[in-house]
C-alpha positions as CSV (number, residue, x, y, z in Angstrom):
1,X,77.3,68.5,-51.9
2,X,80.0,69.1,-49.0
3,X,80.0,68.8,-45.5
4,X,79.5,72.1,-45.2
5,X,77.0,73.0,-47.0
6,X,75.1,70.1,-46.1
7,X,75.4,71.2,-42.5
8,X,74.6,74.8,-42.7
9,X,71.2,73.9,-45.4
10,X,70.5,70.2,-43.4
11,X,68.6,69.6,-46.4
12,X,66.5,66.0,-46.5
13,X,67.6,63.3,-48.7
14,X,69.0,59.2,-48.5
15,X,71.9,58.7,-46.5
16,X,73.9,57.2,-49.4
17,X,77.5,57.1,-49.5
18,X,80.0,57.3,-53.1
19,X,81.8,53.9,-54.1
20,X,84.6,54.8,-52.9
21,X,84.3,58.2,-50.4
22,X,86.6,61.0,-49.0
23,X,86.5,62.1,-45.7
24,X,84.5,64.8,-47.0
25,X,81.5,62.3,-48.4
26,X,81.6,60.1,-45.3
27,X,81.8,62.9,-42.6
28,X,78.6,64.1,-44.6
29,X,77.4,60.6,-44.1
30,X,78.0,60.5,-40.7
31,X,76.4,63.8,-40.2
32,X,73.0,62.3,-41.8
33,X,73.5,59.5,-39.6
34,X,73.1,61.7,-36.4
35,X,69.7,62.6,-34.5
36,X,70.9,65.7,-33.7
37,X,74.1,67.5,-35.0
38,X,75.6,70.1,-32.5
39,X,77.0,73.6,-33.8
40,X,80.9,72.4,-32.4
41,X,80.6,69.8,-35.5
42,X,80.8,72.6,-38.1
43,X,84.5,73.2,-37.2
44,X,85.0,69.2,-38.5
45,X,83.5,70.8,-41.7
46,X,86.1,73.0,-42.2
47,X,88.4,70.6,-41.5
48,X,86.9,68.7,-44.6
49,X,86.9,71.0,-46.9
50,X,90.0,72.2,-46.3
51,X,91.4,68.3,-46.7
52,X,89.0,68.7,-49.8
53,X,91.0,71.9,-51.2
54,X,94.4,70.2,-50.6
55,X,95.1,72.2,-47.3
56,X,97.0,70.6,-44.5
57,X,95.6,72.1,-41.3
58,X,96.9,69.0,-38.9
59,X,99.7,70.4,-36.4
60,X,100.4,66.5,-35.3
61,X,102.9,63.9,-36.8
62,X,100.7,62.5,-39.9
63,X,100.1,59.2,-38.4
64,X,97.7,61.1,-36.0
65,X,95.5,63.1,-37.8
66,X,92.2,62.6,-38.9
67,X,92.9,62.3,-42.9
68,X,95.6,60.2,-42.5
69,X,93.9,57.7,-39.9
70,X,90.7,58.0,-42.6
71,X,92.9,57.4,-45.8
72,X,94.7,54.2,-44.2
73,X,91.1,53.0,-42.9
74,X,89.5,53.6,-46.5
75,X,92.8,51.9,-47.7
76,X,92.4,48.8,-45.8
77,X,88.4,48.2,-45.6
78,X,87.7,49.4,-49.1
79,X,90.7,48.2,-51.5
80,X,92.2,45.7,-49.7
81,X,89.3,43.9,-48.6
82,X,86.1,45.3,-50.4
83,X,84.3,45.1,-47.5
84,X,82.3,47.9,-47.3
85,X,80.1,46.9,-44.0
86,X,83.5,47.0,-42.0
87,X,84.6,50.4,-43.6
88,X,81.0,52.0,-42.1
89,X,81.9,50.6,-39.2
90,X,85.1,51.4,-38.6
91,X,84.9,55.1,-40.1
92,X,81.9,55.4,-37.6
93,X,84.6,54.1,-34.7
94,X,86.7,57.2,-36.0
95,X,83.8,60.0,-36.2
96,X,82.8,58.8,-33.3
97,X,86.1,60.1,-31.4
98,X,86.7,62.9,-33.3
99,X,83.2,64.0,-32.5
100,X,83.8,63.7,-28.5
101,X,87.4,65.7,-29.0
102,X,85.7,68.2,-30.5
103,X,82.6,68.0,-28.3
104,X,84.4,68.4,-25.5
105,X,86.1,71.2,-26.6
106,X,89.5,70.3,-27.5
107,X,92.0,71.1,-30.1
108,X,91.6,68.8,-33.4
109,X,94.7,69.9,-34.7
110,X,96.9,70.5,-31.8
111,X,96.3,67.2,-30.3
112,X,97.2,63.4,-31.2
113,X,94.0,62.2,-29.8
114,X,93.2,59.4,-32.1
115,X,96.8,57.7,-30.7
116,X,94.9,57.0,-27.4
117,X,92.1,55.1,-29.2
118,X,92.3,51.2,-29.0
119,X,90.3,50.4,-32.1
120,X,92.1,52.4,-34.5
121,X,95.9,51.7,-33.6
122,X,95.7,49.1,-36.3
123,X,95.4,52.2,-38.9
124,X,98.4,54.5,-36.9
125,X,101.0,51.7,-37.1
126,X,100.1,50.4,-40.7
127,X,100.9,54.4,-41.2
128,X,104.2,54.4,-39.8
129,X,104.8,51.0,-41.4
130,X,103.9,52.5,-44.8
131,X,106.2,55.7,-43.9
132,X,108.8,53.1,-43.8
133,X,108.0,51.7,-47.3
134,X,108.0,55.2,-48.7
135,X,111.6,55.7,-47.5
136,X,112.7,52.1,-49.4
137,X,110.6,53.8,-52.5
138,X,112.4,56.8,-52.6
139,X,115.7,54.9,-52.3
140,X,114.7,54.1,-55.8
141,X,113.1,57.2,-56.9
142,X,114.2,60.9,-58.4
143,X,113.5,63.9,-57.5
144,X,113.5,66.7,-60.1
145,X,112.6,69.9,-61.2
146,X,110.4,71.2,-64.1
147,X,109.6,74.4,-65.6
148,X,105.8,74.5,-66.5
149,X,104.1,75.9,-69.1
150,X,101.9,78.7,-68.4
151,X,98.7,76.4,-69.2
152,X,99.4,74.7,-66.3
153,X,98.6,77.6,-63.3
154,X,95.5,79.2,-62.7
155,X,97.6,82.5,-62.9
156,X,98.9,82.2,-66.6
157,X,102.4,81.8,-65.6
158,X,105.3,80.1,-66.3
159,X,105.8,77.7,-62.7
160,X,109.3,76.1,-61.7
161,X,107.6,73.3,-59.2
162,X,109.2,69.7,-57.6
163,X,108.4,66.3,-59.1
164,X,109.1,63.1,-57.5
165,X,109.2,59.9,-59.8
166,X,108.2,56.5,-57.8
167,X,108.7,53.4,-60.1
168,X,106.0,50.5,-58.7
169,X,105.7,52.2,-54.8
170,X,105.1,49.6,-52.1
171,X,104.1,52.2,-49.6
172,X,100.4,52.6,-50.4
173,X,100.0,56.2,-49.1
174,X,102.8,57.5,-51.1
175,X,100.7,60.5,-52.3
176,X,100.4,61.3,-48.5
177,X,104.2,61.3,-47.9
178,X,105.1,62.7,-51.1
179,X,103.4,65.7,-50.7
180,X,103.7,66.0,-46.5
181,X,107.5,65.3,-46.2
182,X,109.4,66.1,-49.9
183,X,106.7,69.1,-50.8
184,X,106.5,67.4,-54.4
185,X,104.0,69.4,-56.5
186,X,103.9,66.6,-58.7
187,X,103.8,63.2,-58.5
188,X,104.4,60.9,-61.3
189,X,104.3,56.8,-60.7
190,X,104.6,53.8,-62.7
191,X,102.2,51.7,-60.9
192,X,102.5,48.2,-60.0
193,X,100.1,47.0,-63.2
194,X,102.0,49.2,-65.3
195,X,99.8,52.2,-65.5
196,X,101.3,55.2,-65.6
197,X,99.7,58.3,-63.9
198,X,100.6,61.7,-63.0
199,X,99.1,63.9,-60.7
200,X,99.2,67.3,-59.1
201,X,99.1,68.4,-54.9
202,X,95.8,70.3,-54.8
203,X,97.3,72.8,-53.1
204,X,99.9,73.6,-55.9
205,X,96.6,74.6,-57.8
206,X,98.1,73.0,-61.1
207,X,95.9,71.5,-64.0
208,X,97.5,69.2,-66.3
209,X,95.4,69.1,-69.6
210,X,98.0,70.1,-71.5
211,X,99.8,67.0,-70.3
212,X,97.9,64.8,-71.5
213,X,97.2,66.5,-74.8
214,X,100.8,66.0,-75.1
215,X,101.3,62.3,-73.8
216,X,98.4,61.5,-75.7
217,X,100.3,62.4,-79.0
218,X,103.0,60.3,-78.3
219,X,101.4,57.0,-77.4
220,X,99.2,54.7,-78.9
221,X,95.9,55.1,-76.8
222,X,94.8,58.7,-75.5
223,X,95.6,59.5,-72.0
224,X,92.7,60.2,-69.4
225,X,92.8,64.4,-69.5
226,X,91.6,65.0,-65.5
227,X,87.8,65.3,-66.2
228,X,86.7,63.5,-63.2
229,X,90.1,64.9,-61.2
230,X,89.6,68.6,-62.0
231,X,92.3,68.1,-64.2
232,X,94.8,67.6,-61.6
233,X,95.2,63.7,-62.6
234,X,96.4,62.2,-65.8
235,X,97.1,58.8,-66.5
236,X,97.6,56.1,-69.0
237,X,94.8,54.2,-71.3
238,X,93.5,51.1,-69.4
239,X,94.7,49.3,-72.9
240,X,98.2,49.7,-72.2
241,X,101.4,52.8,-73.2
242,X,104.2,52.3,-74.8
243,X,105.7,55.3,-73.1
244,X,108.1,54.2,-70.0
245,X,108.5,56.9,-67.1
246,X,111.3,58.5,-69.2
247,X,108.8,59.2,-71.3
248,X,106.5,61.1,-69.3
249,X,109.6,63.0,-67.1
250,X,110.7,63.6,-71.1
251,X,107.1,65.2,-71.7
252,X,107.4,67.4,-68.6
253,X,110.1,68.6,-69.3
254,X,111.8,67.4,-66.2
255,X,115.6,67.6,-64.8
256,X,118.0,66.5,-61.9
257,X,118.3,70.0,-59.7
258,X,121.3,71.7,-59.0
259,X,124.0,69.5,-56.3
260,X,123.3,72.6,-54.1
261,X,119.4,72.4,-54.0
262,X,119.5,68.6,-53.4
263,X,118.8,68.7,-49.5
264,X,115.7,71.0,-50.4
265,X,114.1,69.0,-52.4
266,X,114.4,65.7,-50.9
267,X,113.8,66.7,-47.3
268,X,116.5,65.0,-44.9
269,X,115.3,62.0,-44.7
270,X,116.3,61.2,-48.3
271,X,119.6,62.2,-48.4
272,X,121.1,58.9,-47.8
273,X,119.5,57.1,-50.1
274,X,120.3,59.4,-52.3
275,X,124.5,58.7,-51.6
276,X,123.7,55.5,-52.0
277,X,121.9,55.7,-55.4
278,X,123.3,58.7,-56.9
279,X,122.8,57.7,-60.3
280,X,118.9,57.7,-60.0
281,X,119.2,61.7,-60.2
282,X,121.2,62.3,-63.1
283,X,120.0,64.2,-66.1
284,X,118.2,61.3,-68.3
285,X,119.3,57.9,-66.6
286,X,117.6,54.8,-65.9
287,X,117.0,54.0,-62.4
288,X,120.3,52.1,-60.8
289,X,119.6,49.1,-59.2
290,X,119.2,49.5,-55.7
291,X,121.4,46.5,-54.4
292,X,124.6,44.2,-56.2
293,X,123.3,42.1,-59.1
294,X,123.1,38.8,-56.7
295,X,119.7,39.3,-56.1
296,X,117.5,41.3,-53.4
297,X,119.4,39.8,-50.4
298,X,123.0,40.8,-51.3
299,X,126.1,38.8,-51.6
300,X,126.1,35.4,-50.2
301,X,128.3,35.0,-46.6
302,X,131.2,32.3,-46.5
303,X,130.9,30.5,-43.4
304,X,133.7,31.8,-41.7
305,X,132.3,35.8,-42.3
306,X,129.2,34.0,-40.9
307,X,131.4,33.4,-37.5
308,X,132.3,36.9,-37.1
309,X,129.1,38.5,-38.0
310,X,127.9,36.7,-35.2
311,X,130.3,37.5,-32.6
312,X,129.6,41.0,-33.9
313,X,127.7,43.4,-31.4
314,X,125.1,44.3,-34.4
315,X,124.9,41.4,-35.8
316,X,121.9,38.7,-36.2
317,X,121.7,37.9,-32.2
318,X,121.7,41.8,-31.4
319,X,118.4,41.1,-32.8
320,X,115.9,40.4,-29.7
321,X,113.7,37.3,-30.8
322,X,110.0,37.0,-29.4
323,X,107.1,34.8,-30.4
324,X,103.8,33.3,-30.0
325,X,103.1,30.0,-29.9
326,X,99.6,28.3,-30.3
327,X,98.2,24.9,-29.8
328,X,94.6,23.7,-30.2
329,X,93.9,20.3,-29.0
330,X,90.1,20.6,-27.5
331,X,88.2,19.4,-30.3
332,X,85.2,17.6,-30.3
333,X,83.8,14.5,-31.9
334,X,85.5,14.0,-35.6
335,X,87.5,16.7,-35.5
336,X,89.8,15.6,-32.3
337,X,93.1,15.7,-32.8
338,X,96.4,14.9,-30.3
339,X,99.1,16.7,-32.0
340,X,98.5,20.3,-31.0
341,X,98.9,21.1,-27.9
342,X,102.5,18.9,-28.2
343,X,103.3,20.4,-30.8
344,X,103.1,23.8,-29.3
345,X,105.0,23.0,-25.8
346,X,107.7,21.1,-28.0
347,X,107.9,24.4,-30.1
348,X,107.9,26.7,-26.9
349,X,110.9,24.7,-25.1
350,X,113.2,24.8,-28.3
351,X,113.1,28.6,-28.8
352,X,113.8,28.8,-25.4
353,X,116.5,25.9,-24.5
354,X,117.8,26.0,-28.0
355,X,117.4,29.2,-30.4
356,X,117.6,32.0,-27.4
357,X,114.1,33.0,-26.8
358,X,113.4,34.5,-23.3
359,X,110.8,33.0,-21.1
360,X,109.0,36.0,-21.1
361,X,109.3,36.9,-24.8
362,X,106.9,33.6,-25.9
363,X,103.7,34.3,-25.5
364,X,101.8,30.4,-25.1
365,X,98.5,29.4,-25.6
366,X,97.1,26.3,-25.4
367,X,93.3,25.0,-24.5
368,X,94.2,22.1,-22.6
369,X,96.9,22.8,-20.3
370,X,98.9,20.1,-18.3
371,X,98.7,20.5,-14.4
372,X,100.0,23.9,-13.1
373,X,101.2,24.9,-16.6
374,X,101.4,28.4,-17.0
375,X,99.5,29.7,-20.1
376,X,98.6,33.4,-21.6
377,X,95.2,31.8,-22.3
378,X,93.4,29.7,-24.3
379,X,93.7,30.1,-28.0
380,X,90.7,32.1,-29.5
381,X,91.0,33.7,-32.5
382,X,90.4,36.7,-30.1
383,X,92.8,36.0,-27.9
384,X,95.3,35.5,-30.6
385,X,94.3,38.6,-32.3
386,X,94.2,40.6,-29.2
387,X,98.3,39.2,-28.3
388,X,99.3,40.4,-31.9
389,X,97.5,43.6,-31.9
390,X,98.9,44.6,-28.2
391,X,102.5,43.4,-29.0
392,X,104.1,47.1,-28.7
393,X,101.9,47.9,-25.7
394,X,103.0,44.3,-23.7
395,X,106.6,44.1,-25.4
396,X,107.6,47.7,-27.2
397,X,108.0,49.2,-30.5
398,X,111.7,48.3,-31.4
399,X,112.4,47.4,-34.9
400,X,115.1,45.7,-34.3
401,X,114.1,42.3,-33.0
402,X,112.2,39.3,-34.6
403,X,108.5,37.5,-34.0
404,X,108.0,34.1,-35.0
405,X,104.1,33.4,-34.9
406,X,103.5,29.6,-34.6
407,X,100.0,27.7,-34.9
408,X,98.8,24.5,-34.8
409,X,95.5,23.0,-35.1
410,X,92.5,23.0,-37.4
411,X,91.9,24.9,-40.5
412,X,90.0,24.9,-43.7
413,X,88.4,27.2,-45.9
414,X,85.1,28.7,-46.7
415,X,83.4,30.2,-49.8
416,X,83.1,33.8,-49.8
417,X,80.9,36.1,-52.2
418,X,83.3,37.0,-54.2
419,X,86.5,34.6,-53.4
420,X,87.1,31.8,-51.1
421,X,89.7,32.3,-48.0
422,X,91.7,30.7,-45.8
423,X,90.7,30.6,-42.5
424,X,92.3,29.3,-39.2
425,X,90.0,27.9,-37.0
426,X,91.2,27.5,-33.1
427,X,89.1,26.8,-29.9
428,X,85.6,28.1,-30.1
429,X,85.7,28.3,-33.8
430,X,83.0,25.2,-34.5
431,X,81.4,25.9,-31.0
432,X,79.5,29.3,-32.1
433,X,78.3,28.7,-35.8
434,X,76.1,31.5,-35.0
435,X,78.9,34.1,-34.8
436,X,80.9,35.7,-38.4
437,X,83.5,34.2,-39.0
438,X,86.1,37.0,-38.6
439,X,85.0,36.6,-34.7
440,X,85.6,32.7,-34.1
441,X,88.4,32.6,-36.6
442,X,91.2,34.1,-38.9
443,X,91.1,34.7,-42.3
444,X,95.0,33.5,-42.7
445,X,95.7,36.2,-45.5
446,X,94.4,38.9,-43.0
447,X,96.7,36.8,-40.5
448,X,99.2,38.3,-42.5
449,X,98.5,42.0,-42.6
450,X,97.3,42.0,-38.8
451,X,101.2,40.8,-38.7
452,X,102.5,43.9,-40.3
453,X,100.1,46.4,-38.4
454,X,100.8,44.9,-34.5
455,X,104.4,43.8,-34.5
456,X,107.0,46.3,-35.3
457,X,109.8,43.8,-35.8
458,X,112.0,44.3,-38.7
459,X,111.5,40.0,-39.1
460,X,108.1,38.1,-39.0
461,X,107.9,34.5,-39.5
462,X,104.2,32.5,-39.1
463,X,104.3,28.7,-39.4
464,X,100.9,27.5,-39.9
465,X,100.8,23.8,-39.2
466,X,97.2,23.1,-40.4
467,X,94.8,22.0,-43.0
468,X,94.8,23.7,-46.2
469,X,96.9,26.4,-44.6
470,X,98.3,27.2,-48.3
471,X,95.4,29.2,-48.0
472,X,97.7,32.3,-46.7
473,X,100.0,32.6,-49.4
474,X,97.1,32.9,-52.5
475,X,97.8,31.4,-55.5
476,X,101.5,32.3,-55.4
477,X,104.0,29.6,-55.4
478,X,107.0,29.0,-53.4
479,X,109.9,31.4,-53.4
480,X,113.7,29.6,-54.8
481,X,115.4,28.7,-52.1
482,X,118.7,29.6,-51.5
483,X,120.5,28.1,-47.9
484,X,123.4,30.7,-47.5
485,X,122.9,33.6,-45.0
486,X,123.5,36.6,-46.8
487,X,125.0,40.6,-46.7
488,X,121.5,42.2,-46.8
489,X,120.2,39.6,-43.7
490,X,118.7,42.3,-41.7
491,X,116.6,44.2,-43.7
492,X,112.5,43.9,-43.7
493,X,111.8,39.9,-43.6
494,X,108.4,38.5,-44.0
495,X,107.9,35.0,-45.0
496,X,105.5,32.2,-44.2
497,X,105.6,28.8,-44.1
498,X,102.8,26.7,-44.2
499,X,102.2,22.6,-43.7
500,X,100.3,22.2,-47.1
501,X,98.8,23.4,-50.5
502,X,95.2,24.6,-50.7
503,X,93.8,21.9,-51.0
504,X,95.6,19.4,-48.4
505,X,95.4,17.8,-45.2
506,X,98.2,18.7,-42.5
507,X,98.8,14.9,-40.8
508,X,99.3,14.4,-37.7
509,X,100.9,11.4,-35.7
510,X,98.9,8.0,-34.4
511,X,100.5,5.6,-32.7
512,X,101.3,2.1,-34.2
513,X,101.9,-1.0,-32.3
514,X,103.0,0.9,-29.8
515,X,105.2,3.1,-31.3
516,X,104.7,7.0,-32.8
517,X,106.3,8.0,-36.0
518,X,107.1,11.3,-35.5
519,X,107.3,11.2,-31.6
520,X,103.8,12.1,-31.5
521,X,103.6,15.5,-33.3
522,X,102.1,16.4,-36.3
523,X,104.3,15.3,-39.3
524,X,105.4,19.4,-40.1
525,X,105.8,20.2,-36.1
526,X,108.4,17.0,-36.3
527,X,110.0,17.5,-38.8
528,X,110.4,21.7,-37.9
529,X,111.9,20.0,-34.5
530,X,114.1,18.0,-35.8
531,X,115.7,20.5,-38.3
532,X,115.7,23.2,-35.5
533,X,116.2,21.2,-32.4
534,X,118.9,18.8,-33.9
535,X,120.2,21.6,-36.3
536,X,119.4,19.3,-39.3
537,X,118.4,21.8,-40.8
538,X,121.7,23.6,-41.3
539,X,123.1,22.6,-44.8
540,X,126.2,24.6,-45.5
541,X,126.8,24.2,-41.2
542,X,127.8,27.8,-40.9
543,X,125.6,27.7,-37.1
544,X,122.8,29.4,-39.0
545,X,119.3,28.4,-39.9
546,X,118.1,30.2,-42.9
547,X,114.5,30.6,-43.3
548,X,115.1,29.1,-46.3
549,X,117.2,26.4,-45.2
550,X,114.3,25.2,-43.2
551,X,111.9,25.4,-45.6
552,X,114.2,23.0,-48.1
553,X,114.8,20.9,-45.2
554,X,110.8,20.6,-44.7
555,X,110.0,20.0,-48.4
556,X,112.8,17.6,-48.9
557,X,111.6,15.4,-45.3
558,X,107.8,16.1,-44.8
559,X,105.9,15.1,-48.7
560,X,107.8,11.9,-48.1
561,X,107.3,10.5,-45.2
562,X,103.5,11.5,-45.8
563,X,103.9,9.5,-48.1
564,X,105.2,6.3,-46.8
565,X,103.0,6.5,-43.5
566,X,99.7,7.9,-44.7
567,X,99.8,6.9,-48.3
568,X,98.9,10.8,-49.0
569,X,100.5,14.3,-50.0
570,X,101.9,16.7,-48.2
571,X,103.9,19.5,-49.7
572,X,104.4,22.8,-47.1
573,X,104.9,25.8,-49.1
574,X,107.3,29.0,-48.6
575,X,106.3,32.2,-49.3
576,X,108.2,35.6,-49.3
577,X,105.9,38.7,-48.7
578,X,108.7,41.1,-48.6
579,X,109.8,40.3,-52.2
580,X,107.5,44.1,-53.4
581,X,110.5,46.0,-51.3
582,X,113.6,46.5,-53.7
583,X,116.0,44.3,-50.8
584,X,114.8,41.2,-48.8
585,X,116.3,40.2,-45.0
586,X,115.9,36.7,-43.8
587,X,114.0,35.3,-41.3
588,X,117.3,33.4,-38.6
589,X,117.3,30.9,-36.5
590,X,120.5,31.1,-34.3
591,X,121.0,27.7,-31.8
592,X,122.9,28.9,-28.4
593,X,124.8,25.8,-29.0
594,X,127.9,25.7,-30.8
């Protein structure tokens, strides 16, 4: 049953919602949820249903509106996190402020009311992040043409219609963009697992049985024909095709347009990445790759290109750097430890006496500050969360800067229903043992996507100096490292670098007759110093510090002087989380020195 006709019967029944709703089942939901429902919610219920039918009714940028703040909510709580207690709770936030626009008697399609709501910024910017991704995907996609067969349209005639081929997306909402911004009828994807699946706009009223009748011939396994889709959806057996996308674009029938038409059916935005891919629309090519066969950074810089790029006005120190740096020392009993809050004022005066950081562009946090230092507060996973989600308000929304998240202190891991996580755990984190966890501390993979959502900046770096901090980079292991800045530098960078594997201690300094080992940091923090501060870190000397060139400097010094003073292992790990996008920046560390 819809919205709609749910509100204008109000029959009884359990308030249940589908496995996985649209904003049609959980505005119903909602509805049930209410002791009374008010005749102004009925206009919502158009909304719905028109969102239901394929309609776009929003008059507001799509990062605004109510189905695209609902699909990147869904996306987040749902499939990314299979937390289903935090999706009814934040899609109750949402309804919640759409009910008192309407309520109120303002416009729900005319306004961007749902920018000026704190709790859901999260779900705007990883919109405009994911419009980003899209523009990289189509830098790597076609856009064609194909003539339909009548079978296809409700009318019984032959349709000429757009489709847009997407080979692995990284946006996530690439439905929503394809059909908002190119006006692609249909949409066909090679997904990251391999499956391929084709589907039609709602609005283009297209069915697509026939497609699959005819895909189905061709491959090994029978295709899914639409049935729970309205035959709008297709896609590929769960036991694998041996059809590529040239085989479905070859089953529809589908062709480069004419030079002429090329604006129209990409839209503006794409016409640049289609100069610089051109090939990618030709009648029956493979997809070009994207960047020079040296790999997803470019061409690697000789030192003395390295000189004049930075002497360049756009080059890597156009880049405005900012950070936020974190040290938790105020632990009790068995779990004290020294290094921390050292660690994090040693970290705060290099950025800013050696690597260019403004005063007022490092945000510090520590729990037991020295007399009359000045602090942003203590270090609660609150706190913390509360700097990273407000970054654009306190510091802006350009792009073209870079944030370097450091933390040291505790953390360990727990054992979740379904998986175990990573978890950093800072001041008040063992204090409240009655509160969830995701209040006293921070799960380090969603460390990672909280990232991406509050800071805009084109490069994001977190060093985790902690326990079991391998935690935040999965299973995966450790990307090659290369030292040599290279061509593609400034595109998207996110890596992380963390002070040990899953399963092992992060050591920190105690003195020894007298005398500290590593100056009285933790062994990581020391080391990061030293290859930073003392630019030991530098291999090929070209005034540049490479995230890479950092990491190799860490795992060549840090396992083995573990080693010798704590008779233990310690290995920190790199991980790149940008490697999904077709070209990788780099994450640079530029001393003022020369």
């Amino acid at each position: 049953m819809t919205s709609l006709a749910w509100f204008r019967a109000r029959p009884p029944g359990p308030r249940e919602l589908p496995e996985f709703p649209t904003l049609d089942d959980a505005w119903r939901w909602y509805l049930m949820g209410l002791p009374d429902v008010p005749a102004s919610l009925e206009a919502v219920c158009l909304y719905a249903e028109d969102v239901r039918q394929g309609r776009w009714p929003d008059r507001v940028a799509p990062e605004f509106t109510l189905q695209g703040v609902f699909l990147a909510l869904a996306q987040d709580t749902l499939l990314n996190h299979a937390d289903r207690t935090a999706f009814e709770r934040e899609v109750g936030t949402l309804f919640d402020a759409v009910r008192a626009q309407v309520e109120a008697g303002r416009s729900l399609l005319d306004e961007p009311f749902l920018k000026s709501v704190p709790a859901l910024q999260k779900y705007v910017a990883q919109l405009s992040d994911d419009q980003r991704l899209f523009d990289e995907d189509l830098a790597r996609g076609r856009s064609l043409t194909a003539q339909l067969p009548p079978e296809a349209s409700a009318t019984g005639a032959s349709r000429r219609v757009t489709v847009l081929v997407l080979d692995r997306p990284a946006s996530t909402q690439f439905k929503l963009w394809a059909r908002r911004r190119q006006n692609a009828a249909l949409l066909v994807v090679r997904q990251r697992d391999g499956m391929l699946v084709v589907s039609a706009d709602p609005s283009a009223k297209l069915r697509l049985e026939w497609l699959a009748a005819r895909l189905s011939a061709a491959d090994a396994h029978a295709w899914y024909a639409g049935e729970r889709h309205g035959g709008t959806l297709v896609a590929s057996s769960k036991q694998g095709t041996r059809l590529g996308l040239e085989g479905v674009v070859k089953a529809l029938g589908a062709k480069a347009p004419r030079a002429r038409a090329l604006g129209v059916a990409l839209g503006v935005s794409a016409i640049v990445a289609v100069a610089i891919g051109a090939s990618l629309l030709t009648r029956g090519s493979t997809p070009a790759p994207a960047i020079s066969s040296s790999g997803a950074k470019g061409e690697p810089l000789p030192p003395a290109k390295v000189l004049n790029l930075l002497a360049a006005d756009d080059g890597p120190r156009s880049f405005e750097p900012y950070a936020l740096v974190a040290g938790v020392c105020g632990y009790a009993g068995e779990r004290t430890l020294h290094a921390p809050c050292r660690d994090a004022r040693a970290m705060r005066e290099l950025l800013i006496s050696k690597l260019g950081y403004r005063r007022e562009n490092v945000l510090f946090f520590v729990d037991r500050p020295e007399p009359g230092e000045e602090t942003d507060g203590v270090p609660t996973a609150e706190n913390l969360k509360l700097a990273v989600e407000r970054f654009r308000q306190r510091f802006g929304a350009d792009e073209t800067s870079s944030f370097l998240f450091y933390y040291s202190g505790h953390g360990g891991f727990e054992a979740g229903a379904r998986r175990d996580f990573g978890v950093l755990q800072p001041s008040g984190y063992f204090e409240h043992p009655e509160r969830p966890i995701s209040e006293r501390g921070w799960d380090m993979q969603e460390l990672i996507d909280d990232l991406r959502k509050g800071v805009p900046s084109r490069h994001v770096m977190a060093i985790l100096d902690a326990c079991y901090s391998g935690w935040a980079v999965g299973a995966k292991g450790d990307a090659r490292l290369s030292g040599e800045l290279r061509t593609l530098w400034n595109e998207r960078a996110e890596v992380v670098l963390t002070a040990a594997t899953r399963g092992q201690r992060a050591w920190e300094d105690e003195a020894e007759q007298g005398a500290w080992q590593w100056s009285g940091h933790s062994a990581l923090t020391a080391f990061v110093l030293e290859g930073l501060g003392r630019r030991q870190a530098d291999a090929n000397g070209d005034r540049v510090i490479t995230d890479e060139e950092l990491a190799a400097f860490l795992a060549a010094k840090v396992p083995a002087a573990v080693r010798v003073s704590r008779q233990a292992e310690q290995s920190p790990q790199f991980f790149r989380f940008d490697e999904h996008l077709p070209r990788s920046g780099q994450f640079l560390f530029l001393p003022t020195e020369p």
